[in-house]
Structure formats: C-alpha cells, structure tokens
TORSE-744727 format. One record per atom (N, C-alpha, C): residue number from 1; atom name; x, z, y. Coordinates in steps of 0.001 Angstrom, whole numbers, plus 500000, padded with zeros to 6 digits. Example, Ala and Ser with C-alpha at 12.3 -4.5 7.8 and 13.67 -1.06 7.14 Angstrom:
<atoms>
1	N	513190	507800	494310 $
1	CA	512300	507800	495500 $
1	C	513200	507800	496700 $
2	N	512850	507080	497750 $
2	CA	513670	507140	498940 $
2	C	512900	507870	500030 $
</atoms>
This chain:
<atoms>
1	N	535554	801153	672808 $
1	CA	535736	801197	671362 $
1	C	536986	801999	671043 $
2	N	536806	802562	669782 $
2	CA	538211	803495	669632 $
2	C	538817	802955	668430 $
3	N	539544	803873	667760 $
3	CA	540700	803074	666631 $
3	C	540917	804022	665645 $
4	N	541083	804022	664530 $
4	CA	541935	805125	663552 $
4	C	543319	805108	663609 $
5	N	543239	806004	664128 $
5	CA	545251	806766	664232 $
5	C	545421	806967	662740 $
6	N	544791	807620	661956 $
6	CA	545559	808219	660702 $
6	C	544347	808646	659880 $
7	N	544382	808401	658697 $
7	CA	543326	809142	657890 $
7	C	543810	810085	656900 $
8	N	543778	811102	656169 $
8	CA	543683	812402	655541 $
8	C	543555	813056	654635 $
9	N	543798	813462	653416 $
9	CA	543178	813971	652611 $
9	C	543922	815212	651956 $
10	N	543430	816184	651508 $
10	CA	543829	817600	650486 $
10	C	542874	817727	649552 $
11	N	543596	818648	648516 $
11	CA	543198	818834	647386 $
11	C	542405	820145	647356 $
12	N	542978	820824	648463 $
12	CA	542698	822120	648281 $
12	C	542296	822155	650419 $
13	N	540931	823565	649855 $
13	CA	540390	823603	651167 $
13	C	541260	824819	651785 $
14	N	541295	824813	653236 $
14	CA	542084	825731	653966 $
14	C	543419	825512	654587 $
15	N	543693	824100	654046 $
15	CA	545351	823752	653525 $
15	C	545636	822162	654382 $
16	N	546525	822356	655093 $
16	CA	546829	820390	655708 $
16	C	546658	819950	654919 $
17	N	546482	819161	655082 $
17	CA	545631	817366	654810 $
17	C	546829	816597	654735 $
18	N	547093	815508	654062 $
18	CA	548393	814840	653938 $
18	C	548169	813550	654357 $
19	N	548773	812874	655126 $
19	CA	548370	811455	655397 $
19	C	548803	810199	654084 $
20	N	547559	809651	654194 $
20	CA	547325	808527	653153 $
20	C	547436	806729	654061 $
21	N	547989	806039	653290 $
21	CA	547080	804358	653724 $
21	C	545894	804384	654166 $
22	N	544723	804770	653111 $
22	CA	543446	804097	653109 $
22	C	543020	805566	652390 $
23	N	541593	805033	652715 $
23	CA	540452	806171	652125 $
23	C	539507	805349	651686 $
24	N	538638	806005	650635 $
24	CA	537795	805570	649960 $
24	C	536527	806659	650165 $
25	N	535506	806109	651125 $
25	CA	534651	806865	651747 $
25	C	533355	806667	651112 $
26	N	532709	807653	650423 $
26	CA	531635	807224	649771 $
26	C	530246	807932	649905 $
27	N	529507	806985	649764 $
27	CA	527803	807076	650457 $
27	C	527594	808965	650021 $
28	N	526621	809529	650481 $
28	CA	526488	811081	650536 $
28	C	527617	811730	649959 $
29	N	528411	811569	650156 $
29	CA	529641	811969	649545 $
29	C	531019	812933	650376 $
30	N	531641	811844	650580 $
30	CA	532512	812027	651146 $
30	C	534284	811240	651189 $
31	N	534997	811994	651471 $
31	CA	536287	810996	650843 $
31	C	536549	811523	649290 $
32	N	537089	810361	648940 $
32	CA	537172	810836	647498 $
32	C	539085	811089	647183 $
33	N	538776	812313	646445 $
33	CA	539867	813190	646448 $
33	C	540652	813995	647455 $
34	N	539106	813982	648214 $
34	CA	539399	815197	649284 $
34	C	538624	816498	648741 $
35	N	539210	818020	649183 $
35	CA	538698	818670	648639 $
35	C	537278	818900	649235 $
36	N	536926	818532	650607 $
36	CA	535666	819178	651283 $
36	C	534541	818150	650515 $
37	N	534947	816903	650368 $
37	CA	533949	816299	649624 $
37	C	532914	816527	649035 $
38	N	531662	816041	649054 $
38	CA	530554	816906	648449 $
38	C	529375	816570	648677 $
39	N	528039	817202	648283 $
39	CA	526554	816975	648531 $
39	C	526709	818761	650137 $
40	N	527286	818440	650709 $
40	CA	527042	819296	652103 $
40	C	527060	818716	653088 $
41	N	526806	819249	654651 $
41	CA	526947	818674	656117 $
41	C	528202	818630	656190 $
42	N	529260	818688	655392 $
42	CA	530656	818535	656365 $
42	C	531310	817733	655223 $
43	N	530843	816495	654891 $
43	CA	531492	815788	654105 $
43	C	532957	815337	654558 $
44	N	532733	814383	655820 $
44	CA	534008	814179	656872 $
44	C	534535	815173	657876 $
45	N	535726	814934	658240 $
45	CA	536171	816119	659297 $
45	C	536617	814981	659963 $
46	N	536412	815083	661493 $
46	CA	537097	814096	662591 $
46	C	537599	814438	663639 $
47	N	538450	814230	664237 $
47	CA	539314	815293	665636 $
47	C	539523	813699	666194 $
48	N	540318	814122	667758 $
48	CA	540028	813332	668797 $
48	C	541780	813502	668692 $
49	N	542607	811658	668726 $
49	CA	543684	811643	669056 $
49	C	544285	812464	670191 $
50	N	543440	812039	671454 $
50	CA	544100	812792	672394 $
50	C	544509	814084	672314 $
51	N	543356	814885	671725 $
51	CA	543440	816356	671659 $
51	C	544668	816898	670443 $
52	N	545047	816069	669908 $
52	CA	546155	816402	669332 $
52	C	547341	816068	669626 $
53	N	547665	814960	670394 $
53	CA	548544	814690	671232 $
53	C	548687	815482	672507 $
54	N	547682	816302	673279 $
54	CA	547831	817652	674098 $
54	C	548393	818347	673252 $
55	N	547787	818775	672339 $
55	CA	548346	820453	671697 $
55	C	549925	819955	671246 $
56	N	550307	819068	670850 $
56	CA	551863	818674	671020 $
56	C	552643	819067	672397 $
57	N	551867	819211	673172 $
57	CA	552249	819287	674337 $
57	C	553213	820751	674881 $
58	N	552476	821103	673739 $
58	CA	552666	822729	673792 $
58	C	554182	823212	673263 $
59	N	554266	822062	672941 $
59	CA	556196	822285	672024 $
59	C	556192	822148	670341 $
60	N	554388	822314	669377 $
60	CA	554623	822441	668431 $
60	C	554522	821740	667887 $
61	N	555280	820588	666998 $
61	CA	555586	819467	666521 $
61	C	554743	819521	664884 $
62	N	553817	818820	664803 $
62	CA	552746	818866	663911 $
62	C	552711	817527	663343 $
63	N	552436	817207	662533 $
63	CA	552103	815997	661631 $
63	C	550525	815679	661344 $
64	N	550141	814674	661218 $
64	CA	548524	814023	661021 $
64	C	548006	814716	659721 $
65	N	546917	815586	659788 $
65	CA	546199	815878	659117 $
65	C	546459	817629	659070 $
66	N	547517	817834	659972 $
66	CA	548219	819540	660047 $
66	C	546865	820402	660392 $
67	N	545730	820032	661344 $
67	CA	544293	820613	661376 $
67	C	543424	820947	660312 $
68	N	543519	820174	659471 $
68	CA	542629	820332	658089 $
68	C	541827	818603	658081 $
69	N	541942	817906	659360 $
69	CA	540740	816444	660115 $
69	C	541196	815219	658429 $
70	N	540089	814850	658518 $
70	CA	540038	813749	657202 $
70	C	540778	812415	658669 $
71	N	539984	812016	659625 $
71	CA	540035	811075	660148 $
71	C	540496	810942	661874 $
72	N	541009	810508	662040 $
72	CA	542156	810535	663371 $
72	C	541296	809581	664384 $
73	N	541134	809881	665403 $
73	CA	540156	808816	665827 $
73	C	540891	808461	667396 $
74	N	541320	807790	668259 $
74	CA	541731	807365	669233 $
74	C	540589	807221	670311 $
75	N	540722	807282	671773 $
75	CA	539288	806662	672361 $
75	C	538162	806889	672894 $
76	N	537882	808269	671584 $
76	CA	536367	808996	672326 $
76	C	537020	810357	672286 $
77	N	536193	811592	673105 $
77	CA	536090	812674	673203 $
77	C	535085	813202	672306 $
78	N	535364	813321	670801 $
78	CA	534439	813633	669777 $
78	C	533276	814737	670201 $
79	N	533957	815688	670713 $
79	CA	533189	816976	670439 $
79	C	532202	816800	671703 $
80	N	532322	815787	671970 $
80	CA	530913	815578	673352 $
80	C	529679	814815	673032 $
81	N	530079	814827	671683 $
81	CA	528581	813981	671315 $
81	C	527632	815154	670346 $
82	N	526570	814554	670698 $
82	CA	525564	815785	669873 $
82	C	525934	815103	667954 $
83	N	525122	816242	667405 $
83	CA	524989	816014	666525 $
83	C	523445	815000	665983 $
84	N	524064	813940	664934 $
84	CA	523155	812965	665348 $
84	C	523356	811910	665877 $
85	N	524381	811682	666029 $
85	CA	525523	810403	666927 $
85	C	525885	809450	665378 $
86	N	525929	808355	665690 $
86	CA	526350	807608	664400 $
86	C	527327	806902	664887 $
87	N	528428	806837	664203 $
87	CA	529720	806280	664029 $
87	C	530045	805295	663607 $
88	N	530092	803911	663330 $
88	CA	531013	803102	662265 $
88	C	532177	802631	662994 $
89	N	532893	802952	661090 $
89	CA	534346	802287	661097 $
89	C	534380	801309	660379 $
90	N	534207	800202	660644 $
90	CA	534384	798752	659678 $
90	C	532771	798997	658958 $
91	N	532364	799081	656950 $
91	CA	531355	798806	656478 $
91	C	530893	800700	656669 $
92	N	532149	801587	657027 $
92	CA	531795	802673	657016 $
92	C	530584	803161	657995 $
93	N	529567	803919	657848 $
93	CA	528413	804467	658692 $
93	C	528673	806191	658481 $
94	N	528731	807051	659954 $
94	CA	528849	808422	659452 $
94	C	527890	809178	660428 $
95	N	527259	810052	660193 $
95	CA	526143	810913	661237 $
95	C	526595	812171	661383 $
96	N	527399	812427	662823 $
96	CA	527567	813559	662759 $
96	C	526399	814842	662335 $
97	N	527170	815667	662044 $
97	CA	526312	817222	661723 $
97	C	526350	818052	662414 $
98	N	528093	818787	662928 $
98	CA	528341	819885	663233 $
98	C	529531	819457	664159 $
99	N	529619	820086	665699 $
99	CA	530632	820574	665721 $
99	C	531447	821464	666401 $
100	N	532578	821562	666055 $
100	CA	533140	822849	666097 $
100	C	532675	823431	664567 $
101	N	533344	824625	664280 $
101	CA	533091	824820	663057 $
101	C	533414	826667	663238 $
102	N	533639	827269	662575 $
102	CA	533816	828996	662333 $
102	C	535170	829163	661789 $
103	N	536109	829474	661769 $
103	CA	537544	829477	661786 $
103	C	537484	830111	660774 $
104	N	538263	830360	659013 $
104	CA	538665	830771	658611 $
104	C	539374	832437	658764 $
105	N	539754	832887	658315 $
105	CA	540004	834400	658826 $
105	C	541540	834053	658849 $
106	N	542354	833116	659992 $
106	CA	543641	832563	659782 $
106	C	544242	832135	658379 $
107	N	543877	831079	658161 $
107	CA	543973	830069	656801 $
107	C	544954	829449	657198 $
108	N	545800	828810	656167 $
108	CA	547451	828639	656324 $
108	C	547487	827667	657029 $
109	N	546307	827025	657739 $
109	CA	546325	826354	658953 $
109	C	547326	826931	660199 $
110	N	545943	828108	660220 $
110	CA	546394	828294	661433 $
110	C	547886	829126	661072 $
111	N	547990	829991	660067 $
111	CA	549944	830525	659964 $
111	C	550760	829516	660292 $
112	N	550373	828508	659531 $
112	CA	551574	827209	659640 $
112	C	552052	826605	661535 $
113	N	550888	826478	662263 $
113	CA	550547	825862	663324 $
113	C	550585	826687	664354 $
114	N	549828	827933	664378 $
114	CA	549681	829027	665142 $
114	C	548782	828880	666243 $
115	N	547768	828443	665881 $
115	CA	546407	828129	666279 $
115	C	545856	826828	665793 $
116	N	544583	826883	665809 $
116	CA	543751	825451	664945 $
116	C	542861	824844	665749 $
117	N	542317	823749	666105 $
117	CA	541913	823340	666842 $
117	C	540655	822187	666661 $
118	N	540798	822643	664747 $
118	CA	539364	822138	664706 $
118	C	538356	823027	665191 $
119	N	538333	824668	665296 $
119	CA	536606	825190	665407 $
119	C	536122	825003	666861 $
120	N	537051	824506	667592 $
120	CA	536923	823611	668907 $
120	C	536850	822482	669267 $
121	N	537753	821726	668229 $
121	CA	537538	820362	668550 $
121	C	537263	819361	667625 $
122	N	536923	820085	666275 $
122	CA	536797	819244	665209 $
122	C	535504	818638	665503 $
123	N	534720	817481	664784 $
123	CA	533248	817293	664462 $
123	C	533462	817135	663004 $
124	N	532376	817033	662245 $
124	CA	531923	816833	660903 $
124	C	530740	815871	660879 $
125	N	530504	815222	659357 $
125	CA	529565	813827	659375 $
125	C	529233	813895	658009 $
126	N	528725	813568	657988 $
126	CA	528007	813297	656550 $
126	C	527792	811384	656777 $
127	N	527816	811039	655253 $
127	CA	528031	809595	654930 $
127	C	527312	809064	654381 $
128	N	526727	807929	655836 $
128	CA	525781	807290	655427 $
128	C	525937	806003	655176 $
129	N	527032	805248	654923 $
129	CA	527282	803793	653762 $
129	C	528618	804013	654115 $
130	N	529640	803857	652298 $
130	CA	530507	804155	652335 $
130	C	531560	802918	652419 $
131	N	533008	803292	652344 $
131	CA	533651	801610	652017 $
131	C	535179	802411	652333 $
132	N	535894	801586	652903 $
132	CA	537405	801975	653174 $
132	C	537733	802332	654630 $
133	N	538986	803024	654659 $
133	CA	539096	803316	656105 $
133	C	540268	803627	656003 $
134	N	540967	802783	656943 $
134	CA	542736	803215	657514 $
134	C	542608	802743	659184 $
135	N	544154	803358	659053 $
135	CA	544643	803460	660548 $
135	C	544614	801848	660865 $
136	N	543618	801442	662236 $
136	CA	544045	800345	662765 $
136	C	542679	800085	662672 $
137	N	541805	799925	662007 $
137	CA	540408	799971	662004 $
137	C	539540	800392	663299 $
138	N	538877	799536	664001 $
138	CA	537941	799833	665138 $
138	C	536560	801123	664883 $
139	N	536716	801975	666327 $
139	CA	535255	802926	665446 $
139	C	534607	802694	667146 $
140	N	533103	802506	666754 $
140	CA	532330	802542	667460 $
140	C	531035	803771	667578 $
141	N	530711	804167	668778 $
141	CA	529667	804876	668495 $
141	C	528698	803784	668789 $
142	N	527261	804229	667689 $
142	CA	526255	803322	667335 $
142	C	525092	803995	668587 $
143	N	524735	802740	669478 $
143	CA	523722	803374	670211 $
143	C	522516	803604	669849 $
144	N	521728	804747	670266 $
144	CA	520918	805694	669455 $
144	C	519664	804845	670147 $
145	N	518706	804214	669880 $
145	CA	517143	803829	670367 $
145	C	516698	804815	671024 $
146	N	516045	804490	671757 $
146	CA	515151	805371	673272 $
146	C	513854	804774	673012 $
147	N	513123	806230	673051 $
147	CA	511526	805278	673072 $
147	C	510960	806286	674538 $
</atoms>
C-alpha cells in the first residue's frame, strides 16, 4: 500500500503547482481549482515519491508540485502500470489514462528545474468517484478481475 506525500494545485497550465492541505477531487472532473481540470483524459497528474526524491539527488533542490503532479504518491512505481489500473485514495476512485505525456516546448517547468520529469514519469487519471485527498491518506491499486 502507498501514501500521499503531498497534493497540488495551479491556476495556470505549464506552471508549478503549489502545495495545498487537502484537495477536493471531483467525479469526471478533476481537482477543483486546478487548472488541468476538466471533461479530458488528464484530469489528475500523479508522479512517484521516489522518483522525485532521485532527481533531488542530482543537487537540484525542488519543492512538491515543482513537476506540474496534482498528487504525490509514496510506494508504487506509477509509470509501470498500464493504463486502466484503478487507484483509490480513501472515497477517491481514479483510472489511469496516459502515461508519460509530450513535453511542452520547455515550459517554465522545465526553465525553472532544468529538466521535467513528468513526460517520463508522470501518469494521468481521470475521476471516477470524487471526495478529498491529503498527505497521509493510504492509496491502493484496485485489483483488476481476470476472466
């Protein structure tokens, strides 16, 4: 089982994400008063604690949400699950879509940071029952039926 490190939000797309308490995650939606929010496949953005605790590694001292990631996740190796993997965090339900993603043409992500590490290591989800979500919260992946 894994954990929320930190959850996320901006106003504006292209741009860090600022860390919040809590999120308010809502059914086909997304987070609310995030800018990616929406009727699309990339409602949520999710990155893998570890993998941001490596790229620290590197010397460049970054803050939670410096990727563009709505949700901080501890535990799993995100980007190894297909798309189609279901997630819950507490009443939250999320289905991944995508991941990895297509990099911006260096968006003040990556100026600020000097490389980005969502179009590698991000996933994305779309939201399928919404509710709250902060750091400290258990996330499970939901096992998928076999016929």
């Amino acid at each position: 089982m894994g954990e929320v490190k930190a959850v996320c939000i901006s106003k504006r797309k292209g741009f860090p994400k600022e860390p919040v308490d809590s999120v308010k995650v809502i059914k086909d939606f997304g987070i609310e008063g995030d800018a990616h929010a929406g009727k699309w496949h990339r409602q949520v953005s999710l990155l893998s604690y570890e993998v941001i605790e490596d790229f620290k590694k590197t010397g460049i001292d970054i803050r939670d949400g410096a990727f563009g990631e709505n949700i901080i996740v501890s535990g799993y190796d995100l980007k190894t699950f297909k798309p189609g993997t279901v997630i819950r965090i507490g009443d939250v339900i999320l289905e991944l879509t995508q991941i990895g993603k297509e990099c911006h043409s260096h968006c003040v992500i990556y100026n600020t940071v000097g490389d980005c590490i969502m179009p590698r290591e991000g996933v994305f989800a779309v939201v399928l029952n919404g509710g709250i979500v902060k750091p400290g919260d258990k996330v499970e992946i939901v096992p998928t039926e076999t016929k």
